[in-house]
N, C-alpha and C positions, 0 to 999 in steps of 0.2 A: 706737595706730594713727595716732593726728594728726600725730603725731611723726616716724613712718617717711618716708622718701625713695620718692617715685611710682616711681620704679623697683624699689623693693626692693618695695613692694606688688605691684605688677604681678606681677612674678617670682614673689610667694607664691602670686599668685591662678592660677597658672598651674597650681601642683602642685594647688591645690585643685579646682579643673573641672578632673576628669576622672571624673563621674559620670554623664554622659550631658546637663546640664544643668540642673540642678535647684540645684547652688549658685549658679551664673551666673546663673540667676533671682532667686535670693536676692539675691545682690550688690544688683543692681540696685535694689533697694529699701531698702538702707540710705539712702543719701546723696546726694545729686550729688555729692560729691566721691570717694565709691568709687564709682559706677557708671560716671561716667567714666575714671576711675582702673584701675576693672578690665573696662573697654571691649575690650581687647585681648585678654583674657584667659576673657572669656566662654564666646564661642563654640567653646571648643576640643575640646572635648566633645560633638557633639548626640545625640541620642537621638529618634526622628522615628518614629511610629505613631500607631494607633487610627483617621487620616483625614485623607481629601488638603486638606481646608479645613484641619486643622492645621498641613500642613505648609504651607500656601501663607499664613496669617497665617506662620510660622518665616521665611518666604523674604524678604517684607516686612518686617518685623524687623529680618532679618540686611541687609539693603540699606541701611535706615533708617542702622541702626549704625556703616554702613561710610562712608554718607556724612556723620554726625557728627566723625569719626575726626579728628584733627589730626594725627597722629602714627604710631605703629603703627597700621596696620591688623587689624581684628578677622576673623580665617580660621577657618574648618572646617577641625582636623587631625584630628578623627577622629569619625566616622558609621555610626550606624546606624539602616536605613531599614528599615523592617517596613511590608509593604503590608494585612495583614487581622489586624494585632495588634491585639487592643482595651484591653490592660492589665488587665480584670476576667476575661472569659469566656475558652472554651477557643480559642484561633485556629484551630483545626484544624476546628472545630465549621463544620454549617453557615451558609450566610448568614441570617437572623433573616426569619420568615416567620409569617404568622399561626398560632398554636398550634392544635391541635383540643381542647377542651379537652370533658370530660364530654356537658356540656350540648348539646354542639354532633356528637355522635360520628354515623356515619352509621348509615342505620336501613336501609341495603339495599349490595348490592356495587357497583350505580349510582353511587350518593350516594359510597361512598367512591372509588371512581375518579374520580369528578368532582373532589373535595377536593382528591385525587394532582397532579390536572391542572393545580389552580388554583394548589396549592403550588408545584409547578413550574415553573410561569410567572411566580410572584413569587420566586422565586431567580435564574431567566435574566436577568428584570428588574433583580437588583438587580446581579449581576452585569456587564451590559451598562455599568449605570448608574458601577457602580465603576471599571470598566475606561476609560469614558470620563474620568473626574475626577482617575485617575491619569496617562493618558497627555496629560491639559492640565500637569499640576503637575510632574510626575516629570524632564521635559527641561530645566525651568525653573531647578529644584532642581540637577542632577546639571553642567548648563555653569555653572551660581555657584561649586559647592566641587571641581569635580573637579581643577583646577589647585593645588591646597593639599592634599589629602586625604592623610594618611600612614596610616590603615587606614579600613576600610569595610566594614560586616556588615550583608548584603542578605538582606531575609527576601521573595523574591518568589515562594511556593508559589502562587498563587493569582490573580496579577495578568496576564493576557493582554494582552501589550504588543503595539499595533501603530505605536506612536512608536520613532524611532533617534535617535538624539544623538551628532552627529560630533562627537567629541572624545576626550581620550586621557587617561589618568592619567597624568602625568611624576614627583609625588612618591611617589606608591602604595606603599607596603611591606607591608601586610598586605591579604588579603582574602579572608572568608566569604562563601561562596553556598548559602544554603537555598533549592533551588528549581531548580538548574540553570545555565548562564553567562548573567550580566547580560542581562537581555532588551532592553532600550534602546541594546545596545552589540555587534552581532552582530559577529561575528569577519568574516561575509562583506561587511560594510560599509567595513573597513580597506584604505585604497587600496592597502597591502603597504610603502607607503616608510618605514616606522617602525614597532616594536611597539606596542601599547598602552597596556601595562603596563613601562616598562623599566626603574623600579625594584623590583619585587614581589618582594620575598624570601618570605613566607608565604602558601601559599595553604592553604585549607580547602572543601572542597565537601563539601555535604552533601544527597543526591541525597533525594528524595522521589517518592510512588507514581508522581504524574501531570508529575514531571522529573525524569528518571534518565538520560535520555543526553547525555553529554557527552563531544565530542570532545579528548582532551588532547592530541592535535596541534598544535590551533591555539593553546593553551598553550605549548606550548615553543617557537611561532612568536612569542607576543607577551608570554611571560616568562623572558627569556635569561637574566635574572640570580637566578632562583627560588634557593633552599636548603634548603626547607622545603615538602612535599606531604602534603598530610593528606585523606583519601575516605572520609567516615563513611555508612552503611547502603550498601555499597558492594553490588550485587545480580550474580545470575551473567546477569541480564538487562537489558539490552539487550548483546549482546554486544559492540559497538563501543564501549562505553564500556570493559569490561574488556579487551579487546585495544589501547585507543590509549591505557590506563592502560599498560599491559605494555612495549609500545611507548615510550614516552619514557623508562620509569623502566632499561629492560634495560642492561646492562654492552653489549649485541649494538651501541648505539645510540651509545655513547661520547659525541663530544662535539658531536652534532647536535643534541639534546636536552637543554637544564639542564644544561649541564657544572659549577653549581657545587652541585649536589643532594650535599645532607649526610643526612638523613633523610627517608623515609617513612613515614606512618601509613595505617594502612587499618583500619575498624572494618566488621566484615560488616554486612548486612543480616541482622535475628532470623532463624530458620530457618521453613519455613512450618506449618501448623497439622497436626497429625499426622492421619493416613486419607489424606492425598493423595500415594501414591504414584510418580508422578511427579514431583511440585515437590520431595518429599523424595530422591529419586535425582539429581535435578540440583543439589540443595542439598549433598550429601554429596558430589557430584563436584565443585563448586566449592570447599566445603571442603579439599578435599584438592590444587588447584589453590593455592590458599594457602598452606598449607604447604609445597611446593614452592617458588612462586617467589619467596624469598627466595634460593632459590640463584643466579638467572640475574638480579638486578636490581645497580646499580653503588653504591647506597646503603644504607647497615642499613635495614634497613623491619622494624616493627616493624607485626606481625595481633591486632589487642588481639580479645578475645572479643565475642563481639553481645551487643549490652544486649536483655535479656529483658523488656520491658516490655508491660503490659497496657493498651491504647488505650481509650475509654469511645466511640467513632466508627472501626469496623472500616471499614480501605480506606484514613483520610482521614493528613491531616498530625498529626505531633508535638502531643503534648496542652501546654497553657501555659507547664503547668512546665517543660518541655523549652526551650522560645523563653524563659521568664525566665531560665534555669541557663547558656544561650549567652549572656545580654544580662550577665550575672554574669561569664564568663568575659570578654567582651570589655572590658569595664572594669578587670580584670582585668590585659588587656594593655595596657592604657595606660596603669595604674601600673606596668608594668614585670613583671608575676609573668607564669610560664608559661604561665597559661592553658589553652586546651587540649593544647599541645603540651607540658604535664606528662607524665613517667613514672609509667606508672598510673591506674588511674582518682581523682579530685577525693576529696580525704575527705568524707565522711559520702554516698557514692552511688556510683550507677555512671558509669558515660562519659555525658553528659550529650547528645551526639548521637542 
């Protein structure tokens, strides 16, 4: 390796981060002479969860890095940002609150409603608390790499944004949204003179209980050059997300909407728990709503089956393994494999949305 030409390292070490960060960290710690050497080469990769103090040492870092640089500059081409991922426990799980644990159990229906209360009050709390530490970090983070970014998987089910960040993606090509569209990036903050996104070829959204509506209008306002649309738990509720899906993707729409849409995907929403005969009459009507409209859209769209899966927190978000099997996929796509826009479901499991 002493021997190699800086450049032909460089170039090696490019193929090699792209695991989210964890070889770039290694680098680092060989040598001065690779860690400068694969300065450029680091950061290409991140991978960003578990806590907003993590990412704001990350952003210090990547600053520190940038201004070491002589030469190439060290960028963020590709990101993912998980706001209540903690890498061990379920992220879907609640926020971590004092347990009741035996010894402590209540000894009247008082006592345990009092508990209820107090629990309660230390989840808002911690929540408030999180929502603040993001919405300092998160603007900070998103105007550093959004100028560089060529894909981006946002795990924001959980993070109540009240920060916006004017700025735009100009390199953007791919982007996952677990949670709903970009909360820091509202479509009604776009002054209208420019798209957002105006190179996004792949989008993926992936709707959850408490973010399911999303307008794909303002999609086809700020991703003209799309090719690729994927709607995983896609539900027959809220109805303006299924209607302004319908809407962009119809042959009726021609070339107002993604004229250069090649495929779509749509993975339903599981069907709901049997005895409720309503949810399951609207579940069987939206089914069959599926089935159909393939005929009236301009691109193959492929209706893969709903993943049957059994949650250990009824109501809440995708259990770990789900957010680690996307965090798999998206490394995935930046060695170049299909990812999830494979035919079929991933060997060894089901569709991992």
């Amino acid at each position: 390796m002493d021997k190699l030409a800086v450049e032909l390292l460089t170039e090696i070490f490019f193929y090699a981060c792209t695991d989210g960060g964890q070889t770039g960290c290694s680098l680092a710690l060989v040598s001065k002479r690779i860690r400068a050497t694969s300065r450029p080469a680091r950061f290409y990769s991140v991978a960003l969860f578990s806590s907003a103090t993590k990412i704001e040492k990350f952003l210090h870092a990547y600053q520190l890095e940038r201004e070491r640089a002589t030469e190439m500059l060290p960028r963020v081409r590709h990101l993912w940002l998980s706001y209540d991922e903690d890498g061990q426990g379920d992220p879907g799980a609640p926020l971590s609150a004092p347990a009741v644990t035996p010894s402590t159990m209540p000894a009247s229906r008082a006592e345990f409603l009092a508990a209820l209360q107090r629990r309660s009050q230390s989840w808002r709390s911690a929540q408030v608390n999180l929502d603040d530490q993001y919405n300092r970090v998160i603007p900070m983070l998103i105007r550093e790499v959004a100028p560089d970014l060529y894909s981006l998987a946002l795990n924001q089910s959980r993070w109540r944004s009240n920060a916006t960040v004017r700025c735009y993606f100009p390199r953007l090509q791919e982007l996952t949204c677990i949670g709903g569209d970009p909360s820091f990036l509202p479509f009604s903050s776009a002054d209208g003179s420019a798209p957002l996104y105006p190179s996004l070829k792949r989008l993926h959204h992936i709707l959850t209980p408490n973010r399911k509506d999303v307008n794909f209008l303002n999609w086809g306002l700020h991703a003209p050059a799309l090719t690729h649309l994927r709607v995983s738990r896609l539900d027959f509720w809220p109805h303006s997300t299924v209607q302004t899906l319908e809407c962009v993707i119809s042959d009726a729409s021609s070339n107002e909407f993604f004229p250069n849409l090649q495929e779509v995907i749509i993975l339903p929403h599981p069907p709901p728990p049997s005895g409720s005969s309503t949810s399951e009459g609207c579940y069987q009507q939206f089914t069959h709503y599926l089935r159909e409209l393939p005929r009236r859209v301009k691109a193959p769209l492929r209706v893969l089956p709903p993943m049957i899966k059994a949650r250990p927190h009824q109501g809440l978000d995708a259990p770990k393994e789900c957010i680690v099997n996307l965090r798999r996929l998206w490394i995935a796509r930046i060695e170049g494999q299909p990812g999830c826009w494979a035919v079929g479901p991933p060997p060894g499991g089901p569709s991992p949305a």
